[in-house]
N, C-alpha and C positions, 0 to 999 in steps of 0.2 A: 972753643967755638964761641959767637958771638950769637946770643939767642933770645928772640922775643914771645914774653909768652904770653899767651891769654887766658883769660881766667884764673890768673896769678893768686888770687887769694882762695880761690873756692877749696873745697876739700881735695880735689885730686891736683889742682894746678899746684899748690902748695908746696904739695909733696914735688912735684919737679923744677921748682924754685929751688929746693932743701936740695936735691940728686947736683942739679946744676953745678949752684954753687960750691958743694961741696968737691965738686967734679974737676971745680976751678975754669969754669965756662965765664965768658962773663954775660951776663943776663940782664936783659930788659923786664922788667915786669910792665905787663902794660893792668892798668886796673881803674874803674873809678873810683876809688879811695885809699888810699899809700898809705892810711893807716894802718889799714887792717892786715899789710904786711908785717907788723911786729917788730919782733928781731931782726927780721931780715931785711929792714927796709936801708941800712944804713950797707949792705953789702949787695945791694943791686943797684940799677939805675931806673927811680920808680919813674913810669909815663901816664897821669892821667887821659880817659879817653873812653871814647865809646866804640865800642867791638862793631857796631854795625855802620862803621863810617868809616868809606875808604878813604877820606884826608888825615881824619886824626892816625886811620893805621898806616897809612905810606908816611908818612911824616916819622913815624917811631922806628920801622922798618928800616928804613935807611942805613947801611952800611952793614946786615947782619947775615947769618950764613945760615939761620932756617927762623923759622917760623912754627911753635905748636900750640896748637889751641887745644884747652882744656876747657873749652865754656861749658856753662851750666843752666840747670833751671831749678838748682838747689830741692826742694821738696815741692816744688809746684810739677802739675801734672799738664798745663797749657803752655802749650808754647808760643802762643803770640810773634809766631814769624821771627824769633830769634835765632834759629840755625839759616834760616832760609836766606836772612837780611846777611847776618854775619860770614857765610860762603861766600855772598859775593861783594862784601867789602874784603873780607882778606885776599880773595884771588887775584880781585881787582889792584889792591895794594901791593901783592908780592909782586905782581908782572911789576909796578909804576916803579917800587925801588930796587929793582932786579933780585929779588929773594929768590931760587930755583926751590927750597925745601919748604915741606909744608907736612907737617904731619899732624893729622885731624880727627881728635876725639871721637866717634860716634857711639853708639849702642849695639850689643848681639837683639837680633830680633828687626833689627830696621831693613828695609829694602828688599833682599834678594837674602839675606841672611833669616829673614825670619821661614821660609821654607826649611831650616835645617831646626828649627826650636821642638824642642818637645811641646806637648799639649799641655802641659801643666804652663809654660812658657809663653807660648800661643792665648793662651785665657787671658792672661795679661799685659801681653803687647795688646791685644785687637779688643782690650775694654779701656782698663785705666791709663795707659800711657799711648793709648791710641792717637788722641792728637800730635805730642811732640813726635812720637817713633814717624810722621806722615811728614811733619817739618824736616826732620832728622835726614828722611830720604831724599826729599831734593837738595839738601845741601849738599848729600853725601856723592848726587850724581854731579851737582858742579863742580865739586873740589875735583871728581875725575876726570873731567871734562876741560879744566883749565887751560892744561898744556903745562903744571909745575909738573916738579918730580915729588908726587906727593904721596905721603900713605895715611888711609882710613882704618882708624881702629876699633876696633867693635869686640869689648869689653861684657860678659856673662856681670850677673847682677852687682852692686860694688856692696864692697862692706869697709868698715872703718876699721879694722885690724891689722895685726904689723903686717910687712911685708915677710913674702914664704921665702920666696924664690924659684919658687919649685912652682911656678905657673907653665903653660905649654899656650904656644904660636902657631898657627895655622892657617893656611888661608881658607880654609873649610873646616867646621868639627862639630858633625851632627852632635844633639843634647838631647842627656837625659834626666828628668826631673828640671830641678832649677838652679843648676850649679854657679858658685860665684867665685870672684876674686874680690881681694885689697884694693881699695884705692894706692898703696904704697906700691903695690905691683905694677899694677896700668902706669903710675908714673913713669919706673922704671923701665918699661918698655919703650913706656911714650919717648924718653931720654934717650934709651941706646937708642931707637930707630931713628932719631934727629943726627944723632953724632955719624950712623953708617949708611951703605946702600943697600943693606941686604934686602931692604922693605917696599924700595921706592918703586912706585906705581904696583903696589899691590896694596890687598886690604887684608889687616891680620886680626884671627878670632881668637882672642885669649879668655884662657880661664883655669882655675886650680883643677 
């Protein structure tokens, strides 16, 4: 497949750069700095650009068969309208270069998912990550709202350890405590559900 990714360098995009390629996908990294792709920068095709601009993203979009955004807000806890800006520069960009796939990062806890969180969960979606989880969710209703064949994925807390494999997909999965996944796992979801359709127009809640 031919695949453009966002948030190509951050901690989880990364890892679906590494699944891609190794997959033998061939891969856009879209990023503002191609350095900080590394090793991999000479086995993709890097595109500077700004995620909240639908000309730099229809521009890179152009001729590929999906679209996954792994954006981020790295350790900050304000979202400064960067899911909100970035929904609709990419939806706007996939209709302009005929993209039909979109499969779209979000958080467990955001929107209509945070009903199913436990309380321990709940304390901290509705104090510290109270802003972005509020950005989080209008992006989350445009991506459904667009008219692509898109899926929203909504990820239990992330950690920086290897992948299990042994995570579980849902499109519901009340919580208990504050269970987490791998950033390596989320990738590889985020991956197969670009490559298949078992996902499209649904939103899946993974977690170990």
């Amino acid at each position: 497949m031919k695949l453009l990714i966002l948030g190509a360098t951050g901690p989880t995009g990364r890892h679906v750069v590494d699944l891609a390629v190794r997959s033998g996908d061939s891969v856009t990294a879209f990023v503002r700095d191609p350095a900080a792709l590394g090793d991999l920068a000479e086995r993709v095709t890097a595109v500077t650009g700004d995620a909240t601009s639908q000309r730099d993203l229809a521009d890179a979009a152009v001729g590929h068969d999906a679209i996954v955004s792994a954006l981020g807000r790295g350790n900050s806890v304000r979202a400064d309208g960067l899911f909100t800006r970035a929904s609709t520069a990419v939806t706007g960009a996939a209709r302009e270069a005929d993209v039909p796939r979109l499969v779209w990062l979000s958080s467990f806890g955001v929107g209509h998912t945070f009903g199913w969180s436990s309380s321990a969960q709940k304390l901290i979606y509705g104090t510290l990550l109270r802003s972005i989880y509020a950005d989080k969710a209008i992006a989350d209703e445009s991506i459904r709202s667009s008219g692509l064949d898109w899926t929203v994925v909504y990820p239990t807390r992330l950690t920086d350890g290897p992948a299990k494999g042994t995570y579980r997909a849902d499109d519901r999965r009340p919580m208990k405590g504050n269970p987490t996944i791998s950033r390596a796992d989320v990738a590889a979801f985020l991956h197969a559900a670009a490559r298949g359709g078992e996902w499209i127009h649904r939103t899946a809640v993974i977690s170990d």
